[in-house]
N, C-alpha and C positions, 0 to 999 in steps of 0.2 A: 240163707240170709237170716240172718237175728232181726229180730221183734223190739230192733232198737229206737226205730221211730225216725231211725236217719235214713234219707236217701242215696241210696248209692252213685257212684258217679259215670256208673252208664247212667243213667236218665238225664243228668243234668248233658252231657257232650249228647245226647241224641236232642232235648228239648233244644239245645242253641243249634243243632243240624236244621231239624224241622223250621225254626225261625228260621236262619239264614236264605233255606230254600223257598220260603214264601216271600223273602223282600227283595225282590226286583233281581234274582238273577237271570231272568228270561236279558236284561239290559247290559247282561254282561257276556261277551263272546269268547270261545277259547283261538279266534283267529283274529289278529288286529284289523284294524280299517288300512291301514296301508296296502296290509299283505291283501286283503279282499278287490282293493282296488288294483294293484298289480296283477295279481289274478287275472281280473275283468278287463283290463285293458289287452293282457296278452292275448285271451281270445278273440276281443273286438278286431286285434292287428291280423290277426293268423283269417287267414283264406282256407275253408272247408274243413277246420276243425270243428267237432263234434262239441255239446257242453260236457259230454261224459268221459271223452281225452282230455276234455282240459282239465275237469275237473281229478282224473288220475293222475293226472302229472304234476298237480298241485299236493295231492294228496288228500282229498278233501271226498266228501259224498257228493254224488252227482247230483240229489236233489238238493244240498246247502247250495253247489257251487250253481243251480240254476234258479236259484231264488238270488244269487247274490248279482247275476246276468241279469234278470226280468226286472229287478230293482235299479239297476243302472240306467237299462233302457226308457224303467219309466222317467227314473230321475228326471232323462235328457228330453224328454217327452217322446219317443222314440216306441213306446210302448201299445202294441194295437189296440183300441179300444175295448174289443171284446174282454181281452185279459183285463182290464181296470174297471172289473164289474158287470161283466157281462151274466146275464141269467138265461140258463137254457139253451148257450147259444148265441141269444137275440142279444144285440147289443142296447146299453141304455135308450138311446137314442132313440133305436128303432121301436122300444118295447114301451117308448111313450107312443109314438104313431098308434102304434097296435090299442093302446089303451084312449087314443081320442078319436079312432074312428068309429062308428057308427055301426053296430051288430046288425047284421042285414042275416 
């Protein structure tokens, strides 16, 4: 490269790369909401299917396709407690008990 004082234009398509990936694509999916929702309904229908069958016959990773289940379930409030914050284990709930009883 010359000592022309200009920048070349890898840096400027990698600078608007690096932008692009720090603004908000984590809010952008490469599967729609429909598709996600059709998804989730057909295993909620299906009797003894696995998340990790439905998740392959979708085509999808079995851990996308059971974060996209455990988000439905909680949607509908359907979601066990423990999963919605539990630490250790203990659910919210309980691990207030634990923290106003009395240390004997």
């Amino acid at each position: 490269m010359e000592a022309t004082g200009e920048v070349p234009p890898l840096f400027w398509r990698l600078l608007i790369l690096v932008h692009w990936i720090g603004e908000g694509v984590d809010d952008v999916s490469k599967y729609p909401p429909e598709f996600r929702a059709r998804g989730v309904q057909l295993y909620r229908d299906s009797e003894g299917r696995t998340i990790a069958e439905g998740a392959r016959e979708l085509g999808v990773g079995a851990e996308t396709f059971r974060k996209w289940v455990r988000q439905d379930e909680a949607d509908r409030g359907e979601a066990p407690e423990a999963d919605l914050g539990a630490v250790g284990g203990v659910a919210p709930a309980e691990a207030g008990e634990c923290r106003a009883a009395p240390h004997q």
